[in-house]
C-alpha positions as CSV (number, residue, x, y, z in Angstrom):
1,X,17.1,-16.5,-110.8
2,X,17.6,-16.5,-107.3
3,X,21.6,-16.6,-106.7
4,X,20.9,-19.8,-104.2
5,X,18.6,-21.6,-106.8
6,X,21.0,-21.4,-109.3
7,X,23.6,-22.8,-107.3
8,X,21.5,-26.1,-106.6
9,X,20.8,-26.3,-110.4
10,X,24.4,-26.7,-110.5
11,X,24.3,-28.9,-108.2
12,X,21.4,-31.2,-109.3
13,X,22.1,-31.1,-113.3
14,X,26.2,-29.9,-113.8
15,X,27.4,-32.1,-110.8
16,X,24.7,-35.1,-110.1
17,X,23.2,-35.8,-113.2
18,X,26.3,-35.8,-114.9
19,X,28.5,-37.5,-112.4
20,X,31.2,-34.6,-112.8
21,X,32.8,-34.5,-109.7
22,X,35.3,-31.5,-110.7
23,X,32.1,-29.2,-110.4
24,X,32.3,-29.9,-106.6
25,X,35.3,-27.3,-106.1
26,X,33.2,-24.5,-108.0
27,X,30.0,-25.0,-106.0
28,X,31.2,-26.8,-102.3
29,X,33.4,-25.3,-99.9
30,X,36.6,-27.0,-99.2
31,X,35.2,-27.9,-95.6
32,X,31.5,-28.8,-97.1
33,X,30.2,-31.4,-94.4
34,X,27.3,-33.7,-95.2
35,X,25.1,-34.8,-92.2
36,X,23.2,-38.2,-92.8
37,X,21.8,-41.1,-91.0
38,X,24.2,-39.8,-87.8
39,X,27.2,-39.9,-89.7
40,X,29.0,-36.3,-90.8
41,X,31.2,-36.9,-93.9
42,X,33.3,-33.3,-93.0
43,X,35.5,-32.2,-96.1
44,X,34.9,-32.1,-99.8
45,X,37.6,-34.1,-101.2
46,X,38.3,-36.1,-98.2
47,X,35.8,-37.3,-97.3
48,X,32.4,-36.6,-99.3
49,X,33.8,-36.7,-102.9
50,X,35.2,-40.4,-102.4
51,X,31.7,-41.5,-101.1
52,X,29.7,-39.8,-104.0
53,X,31.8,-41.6,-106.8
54,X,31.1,-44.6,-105.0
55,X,27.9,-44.2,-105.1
56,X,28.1,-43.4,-108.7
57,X,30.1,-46.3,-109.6
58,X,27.2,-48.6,-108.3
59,X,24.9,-46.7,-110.6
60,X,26.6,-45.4,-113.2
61,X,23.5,-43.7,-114.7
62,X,22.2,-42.4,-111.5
63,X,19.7,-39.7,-112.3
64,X,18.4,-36.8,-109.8
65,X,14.6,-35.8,-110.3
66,X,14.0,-32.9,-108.1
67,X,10.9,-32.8,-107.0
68,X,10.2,-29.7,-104.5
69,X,12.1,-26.8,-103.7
70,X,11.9,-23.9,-101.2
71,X,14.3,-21.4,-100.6
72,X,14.9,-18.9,-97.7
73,X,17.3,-17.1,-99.4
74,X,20.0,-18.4,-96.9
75,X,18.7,-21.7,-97.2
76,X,17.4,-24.2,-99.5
77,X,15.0,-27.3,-99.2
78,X,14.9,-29.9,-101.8
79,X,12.9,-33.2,-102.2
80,X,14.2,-35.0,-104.3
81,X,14.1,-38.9,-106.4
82,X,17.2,-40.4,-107.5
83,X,16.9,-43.6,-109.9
84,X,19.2,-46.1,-112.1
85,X,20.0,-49.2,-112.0
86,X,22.6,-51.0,-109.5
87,X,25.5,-52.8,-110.8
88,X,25.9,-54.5,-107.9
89,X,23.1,-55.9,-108.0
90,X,23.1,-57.4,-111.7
91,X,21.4,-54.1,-113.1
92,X,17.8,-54.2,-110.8
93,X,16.5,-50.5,-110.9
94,X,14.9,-48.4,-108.2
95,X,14.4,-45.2,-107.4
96,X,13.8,-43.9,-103.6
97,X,13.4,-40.0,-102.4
98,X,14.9,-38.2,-99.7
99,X,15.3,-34.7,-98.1
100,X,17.8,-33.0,-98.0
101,X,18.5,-29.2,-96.1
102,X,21.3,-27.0,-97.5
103,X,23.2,-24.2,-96.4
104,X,25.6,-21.5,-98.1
105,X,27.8,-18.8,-97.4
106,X,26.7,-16.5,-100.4
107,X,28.5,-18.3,-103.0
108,X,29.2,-22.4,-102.1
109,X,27.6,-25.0,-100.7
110,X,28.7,-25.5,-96.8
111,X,26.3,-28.4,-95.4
112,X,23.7,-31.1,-96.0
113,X,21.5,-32.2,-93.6
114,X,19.9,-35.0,-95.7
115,X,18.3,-38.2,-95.6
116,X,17.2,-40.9,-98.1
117,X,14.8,-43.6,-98.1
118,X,17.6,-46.3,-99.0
119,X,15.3,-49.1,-97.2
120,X,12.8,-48.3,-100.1
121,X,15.8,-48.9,-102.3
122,X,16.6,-52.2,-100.6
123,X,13.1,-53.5,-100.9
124,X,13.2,-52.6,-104.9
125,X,16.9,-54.2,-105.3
126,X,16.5,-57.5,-103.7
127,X,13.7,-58.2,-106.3
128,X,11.0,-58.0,-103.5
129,X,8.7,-55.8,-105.6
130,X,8.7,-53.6,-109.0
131,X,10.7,-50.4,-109.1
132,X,8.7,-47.7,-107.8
133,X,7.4,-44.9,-110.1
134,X,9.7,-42.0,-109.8
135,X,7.5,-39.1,-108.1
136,X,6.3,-36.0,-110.2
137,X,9.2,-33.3,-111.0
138,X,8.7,-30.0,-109.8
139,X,7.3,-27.9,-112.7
140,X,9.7,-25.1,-112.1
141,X,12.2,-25.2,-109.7
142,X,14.3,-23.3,-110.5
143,X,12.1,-20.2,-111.0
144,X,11.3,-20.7,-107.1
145,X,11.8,-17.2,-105.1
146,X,13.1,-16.6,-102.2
147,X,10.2,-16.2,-99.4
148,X,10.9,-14.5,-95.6
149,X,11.5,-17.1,-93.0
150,X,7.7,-17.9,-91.2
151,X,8.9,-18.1,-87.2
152,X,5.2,-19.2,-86.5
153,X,5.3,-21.6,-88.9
154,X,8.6,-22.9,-87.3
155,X,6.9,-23.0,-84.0
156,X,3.9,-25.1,-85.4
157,X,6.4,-28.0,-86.8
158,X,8.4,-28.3,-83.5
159,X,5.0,-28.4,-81.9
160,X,3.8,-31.0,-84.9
161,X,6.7,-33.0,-84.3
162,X,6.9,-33.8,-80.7
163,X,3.0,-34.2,-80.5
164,X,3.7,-37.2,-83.1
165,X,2.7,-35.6,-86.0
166,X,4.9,-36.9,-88.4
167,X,2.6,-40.4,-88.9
168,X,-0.8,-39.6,-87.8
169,X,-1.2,-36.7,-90.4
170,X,-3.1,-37.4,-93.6
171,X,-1.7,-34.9,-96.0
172,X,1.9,-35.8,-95.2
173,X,3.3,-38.9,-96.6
174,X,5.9,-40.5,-94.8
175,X,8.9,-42.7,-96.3
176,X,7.6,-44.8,-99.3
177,X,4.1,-44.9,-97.9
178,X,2.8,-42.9,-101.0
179,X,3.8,-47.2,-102.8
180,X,3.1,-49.2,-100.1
181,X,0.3,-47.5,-98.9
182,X,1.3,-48.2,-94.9
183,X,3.4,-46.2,-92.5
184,X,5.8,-48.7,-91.0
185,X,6.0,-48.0,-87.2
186,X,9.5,-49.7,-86.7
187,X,10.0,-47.6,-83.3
188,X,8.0,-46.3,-80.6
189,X,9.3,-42.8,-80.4
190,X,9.7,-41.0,-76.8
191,X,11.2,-37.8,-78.1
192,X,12.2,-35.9,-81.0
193,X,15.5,-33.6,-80.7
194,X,15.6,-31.4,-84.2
195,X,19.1,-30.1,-84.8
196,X,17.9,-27.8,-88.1
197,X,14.7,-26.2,-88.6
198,X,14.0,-23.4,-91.1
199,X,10.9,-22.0,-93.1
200,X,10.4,-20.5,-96.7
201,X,7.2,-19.0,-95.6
202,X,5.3,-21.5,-94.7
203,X,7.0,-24.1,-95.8
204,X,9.1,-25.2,-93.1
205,X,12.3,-27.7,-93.8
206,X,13.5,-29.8,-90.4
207,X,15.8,-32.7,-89.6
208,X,16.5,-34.6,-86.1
209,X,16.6,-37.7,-84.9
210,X,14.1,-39.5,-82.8
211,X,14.7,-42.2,-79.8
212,X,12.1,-44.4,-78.9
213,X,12.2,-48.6,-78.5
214,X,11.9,-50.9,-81.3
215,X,8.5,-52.1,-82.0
216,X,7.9,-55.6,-83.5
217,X,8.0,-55.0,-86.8
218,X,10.5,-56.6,-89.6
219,X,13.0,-54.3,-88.5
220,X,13.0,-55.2,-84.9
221,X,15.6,-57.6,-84.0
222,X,15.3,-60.4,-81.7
223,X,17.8,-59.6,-78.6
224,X,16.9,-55.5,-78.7
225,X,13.7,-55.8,-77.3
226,X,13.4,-52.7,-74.4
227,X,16.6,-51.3,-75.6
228,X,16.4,-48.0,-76.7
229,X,17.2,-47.2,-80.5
230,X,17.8,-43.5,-82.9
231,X,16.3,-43.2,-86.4
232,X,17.1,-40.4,-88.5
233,X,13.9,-38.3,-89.7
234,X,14.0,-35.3,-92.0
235,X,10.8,-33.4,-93.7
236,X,9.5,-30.5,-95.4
237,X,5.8,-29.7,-94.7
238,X,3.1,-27.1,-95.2
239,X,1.6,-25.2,-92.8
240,X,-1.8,-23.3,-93.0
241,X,-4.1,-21.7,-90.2
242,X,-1.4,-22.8,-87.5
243,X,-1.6,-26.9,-88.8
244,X,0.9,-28.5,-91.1
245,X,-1.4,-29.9,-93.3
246,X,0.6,-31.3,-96.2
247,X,3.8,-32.4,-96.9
248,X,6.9,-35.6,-96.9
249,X,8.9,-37.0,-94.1
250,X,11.4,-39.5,-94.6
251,X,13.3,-42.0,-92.0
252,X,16.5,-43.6,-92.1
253,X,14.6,-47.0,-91.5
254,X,17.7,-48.7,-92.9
255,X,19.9,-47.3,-90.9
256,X,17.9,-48.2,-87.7
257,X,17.7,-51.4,-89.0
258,X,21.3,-52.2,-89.4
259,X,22.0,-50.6,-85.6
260,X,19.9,-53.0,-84.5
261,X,21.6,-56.0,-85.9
262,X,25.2,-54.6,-84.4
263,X,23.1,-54.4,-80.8
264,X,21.9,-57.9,-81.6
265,X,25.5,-59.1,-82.4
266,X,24.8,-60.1,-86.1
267,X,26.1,-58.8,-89.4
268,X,24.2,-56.1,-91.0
269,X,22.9,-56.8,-94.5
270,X,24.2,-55.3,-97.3
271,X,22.5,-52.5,-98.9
């Protein structure tokens, strides 16, 4: 097994699934930083330790179904469905995927750029529809070897992303359009900036964040009209004859959502 694999196996099944947050130590570096929705949780026990058991006190049974993996063999790409049922919300269920982009130094874990679909998760919560289907596992992930970085297929994303890509491509399903069977357009993007990028072949993992104006959608807020807003994106597409023709990209729709309502001067709703 590749040494990074088994790492996130550790991860996924000895730390997540089981809620054991003592693994952490053996498999994060004291300084492990996670990067999400603009925020960086930077320390282990100080900071991202503290938010994972809250997290796992709103859903005590919280399981992790991984669903893609790639690996570099300096870096790892996962796609991933968590699920359970929210205490905090009398016991509704959901499940909801994200992204998320790791890095080592040989033997721990050192960073996460990641990014969930935790508007999904709203939508399921507040009783607004059924629980989504958790997506298909991956049938062996942790048999996945490690395949030479692809710099062509790098170059294609960036390319891919900054022409717009991301919702006008067919193969690649985008937040929890896959359910709903719409891409929500909740900002009119200008630019793109990625701040990771890596391939597995050509499978190429990438996270950034994109700045455009909110569009009138149920996430635009009356008051931000023409203001200009960030949303979180990260994905892990396939690329073949120089096209990424296949693949998932997730936004942090929720997060967007609840900058707007600061901009706007209202309270942002619980998730």
């Amino acid at each position: 097994m590749e040494p990074f694999v088994a790492l996130m196996r550790r991860y996924c099944i000895d730390y997540t699934n089981r809620q054991d947050t003592t693994v952490c130590a053996e498999i994060m570096d004291p300084e492990y930083t996670l990067h999400m929705g603009g925020h960086h949780l930077v320390g282990r026990d100080s900071a991202y330790i503290p938010a994972a058991r809250k997290q796992f006190e709103q859903f005590p049974g919280l399981g992790l179904t991984v669903n893609e993996l790639i690996c570099s063999g300096d870096r790892v790409a996962m796609r991933f469905t968590e699920h359970g049922a929210s205490l905090r919300h009398c016991g509704a269920v959901a499940s909801w995927g994200g992204i998320g982009l790791y890095k080592w130094d040989g033997a721990r874990l050192v960073a996460n750029f990641v990014e969930q679909d935790y508007l999904a998760r709203r939508r399921q919560l507040a009783g607004e529809s059924s629980p989504d289907p958790v997506a298909a596992p991956a049938v062996a992930p942790w048999d996945v070897l490690a395949t030479p970085s692809d710099a062509d297929a790098v170059s294609c994303v960036r390319r891919w992303v900054d022409s717009g890509g991301i919702t006008t491509t067919a193969g690649v399903t985008v937040d929890d359009s896959a359910v709903t069977e719409r891409i929500s357009t909740p900002l009119d993007v200008i630019s793109t900036e990625i701040d990771d990028i890596f391939s597995a072949g050509r499978a190429v993992g990438f996270h950034g964040v994109q700045r455009g104006r909110p569009v009138d959608t149920p996430l635009a807020v009356r008051g931000t009209e023409g203001c200009t807003a960030e949303m979180h994106v990260v994905g892990l597409v396939h690329v073949q004859d120089g096209t990424v023709i296949a693949g998932h990209v997730v936004r942090d729709r929720l997060g967007l959502s609840k900058s707007l309502a600061v901009a706007a001067g209202r309270q942002p709703a619980a998730l």
